[in-house]
C-alpha positions, -999 to +999 in steps of 0.1 A: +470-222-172+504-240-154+499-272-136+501-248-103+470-226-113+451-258-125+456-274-095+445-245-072+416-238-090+404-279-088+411-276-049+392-244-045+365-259-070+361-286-047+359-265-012+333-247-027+313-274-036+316-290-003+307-256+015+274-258-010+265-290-001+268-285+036+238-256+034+219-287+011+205-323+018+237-341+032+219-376+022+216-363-010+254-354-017+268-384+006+245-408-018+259-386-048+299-395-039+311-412-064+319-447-054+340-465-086+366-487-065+355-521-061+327-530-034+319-572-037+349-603-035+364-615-065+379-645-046+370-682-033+364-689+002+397-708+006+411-679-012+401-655+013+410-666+038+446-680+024+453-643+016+440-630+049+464-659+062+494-645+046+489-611+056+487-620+090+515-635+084+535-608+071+525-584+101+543-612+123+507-619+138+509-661+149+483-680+129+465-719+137+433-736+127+411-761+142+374-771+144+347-756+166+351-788+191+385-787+194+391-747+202+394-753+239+422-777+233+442-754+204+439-724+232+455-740+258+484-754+226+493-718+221+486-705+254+513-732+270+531-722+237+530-686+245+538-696+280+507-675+293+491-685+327+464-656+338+445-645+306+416-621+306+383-629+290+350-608+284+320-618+307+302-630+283+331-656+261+317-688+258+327-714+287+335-740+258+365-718+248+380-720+281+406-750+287+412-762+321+446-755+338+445-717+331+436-688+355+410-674+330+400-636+349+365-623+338+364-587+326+344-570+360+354-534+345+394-542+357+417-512+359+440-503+336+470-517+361+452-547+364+448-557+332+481-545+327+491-577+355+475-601+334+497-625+307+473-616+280+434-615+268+411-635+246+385-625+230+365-632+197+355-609+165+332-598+143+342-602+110+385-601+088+389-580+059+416-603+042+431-575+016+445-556+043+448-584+072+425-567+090+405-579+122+373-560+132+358-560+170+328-542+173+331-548+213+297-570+219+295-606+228+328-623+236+344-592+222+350-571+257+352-539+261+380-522+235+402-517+266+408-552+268+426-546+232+450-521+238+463-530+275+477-561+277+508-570+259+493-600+245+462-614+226+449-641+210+418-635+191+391-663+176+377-656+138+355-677+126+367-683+088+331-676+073+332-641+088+358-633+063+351-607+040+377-599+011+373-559+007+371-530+030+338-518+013+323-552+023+335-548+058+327-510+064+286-522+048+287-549+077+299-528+100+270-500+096+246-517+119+269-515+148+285-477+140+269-469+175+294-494+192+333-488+190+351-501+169+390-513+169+406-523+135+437-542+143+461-550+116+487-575+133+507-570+167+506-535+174+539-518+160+552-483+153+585-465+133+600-432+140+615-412+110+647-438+112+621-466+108+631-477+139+601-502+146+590-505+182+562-531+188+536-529+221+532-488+216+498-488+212+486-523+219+495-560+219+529-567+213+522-602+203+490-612+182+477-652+178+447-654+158+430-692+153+402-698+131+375-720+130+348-732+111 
């Protein structure tokens, strides 16, 4: 049999095996996938979150530290930094994030054009995956609504460094509990190439991406 034949055969193997399982017990053949990548950390910690540094870092996302009681003063650092004035917030952030001397606008279901009139938003997540640089917002408290994520040209997002998870796996288990709320994956400021790899940044998000983690 040629390579061609073998591999035609393993693809219409497969198709029929899914069309099988499809008239069977789908718990049953989803608990029956084989799962041989890796599922648990390997890593430290510190390690972690160094590599989940350096891949934010290598998306051109901005990345800062500081502890729990001094977040209000590091936001308004990179805010001034950023030179950002009006920022949008979910309803619920905690007041304790919030520095004086910004216009901080309350998420009251904004429209798109008004969101789009604000300097950026802030919000917190759920958990990192640090192999792929990945944050996670599940959209509950001090989260926001996902709009709030892809409309303004700027965003500054608070992770806490022990919700840090190393592997996707790990993430995607944590994540089952809230698979009724959206969910956004954001991977660094959002960018795009065409065939020329011509890369345009802000085409289907934040342009520009701080992240600050604390304790």
């Amino acid at each position: 049999m040629s390579e061609v034949q073998s591999a035609r055969a393993e693809i219409l193997s497969r198709i029929r095996s899914t069309m099988n399982a499809s008239r069977g017990n789908a718990a049953e053949t989803w608990q029956a996938i084989p799962r041989n990548y890796r599922q648990s950390s390997t890593l430290t910690s510190s390690e972690k979150l160094a590599l989940l540094e350096d891949r934010l870092q290598d998306y051109g996302a901005g990345v800062h530290h500081t502890e729990s009681s001094q977040l209000a003063s590091a936001i308004a650092t990179i805010l001034h930094q950023r030179n950002k004035k009006r920022i949008l917030v979910p309803r619920d952030i905690s007041p304790a994030w919030l520095p004086a001397g910004f216009t901080f606008v309350p998420d009251e279901n904004a429209s798109y054009e008004a969101m789009d009139a604000c300097d950026g938003v802030l919000t917190g997540c759920l958990l990192a995956i640090a192999s792929t640089g990945t944050l996670a917002l599940c959209h509950e408290q001090s989260q926001g609504r996902r709009a709030l994520t892809l409309i303004p040209d700027y965003h500054l997002c608070v992770v806490k460094s022990s919700a840090v998870v190393e592997t996707v796996p790990e993430a995607i288990h944590l994540l089952e509990s809230r698979k009724r709320h959206p969910i956004t994956l954001i991977s660094g400021p959002s960018a795009t190439a065409d065939i020329e790899m011509t890369r345009i940044q802000g085409v289907h998000g934040p342009r520009v991406l701080d992240v600050v983690f604390i304790p």
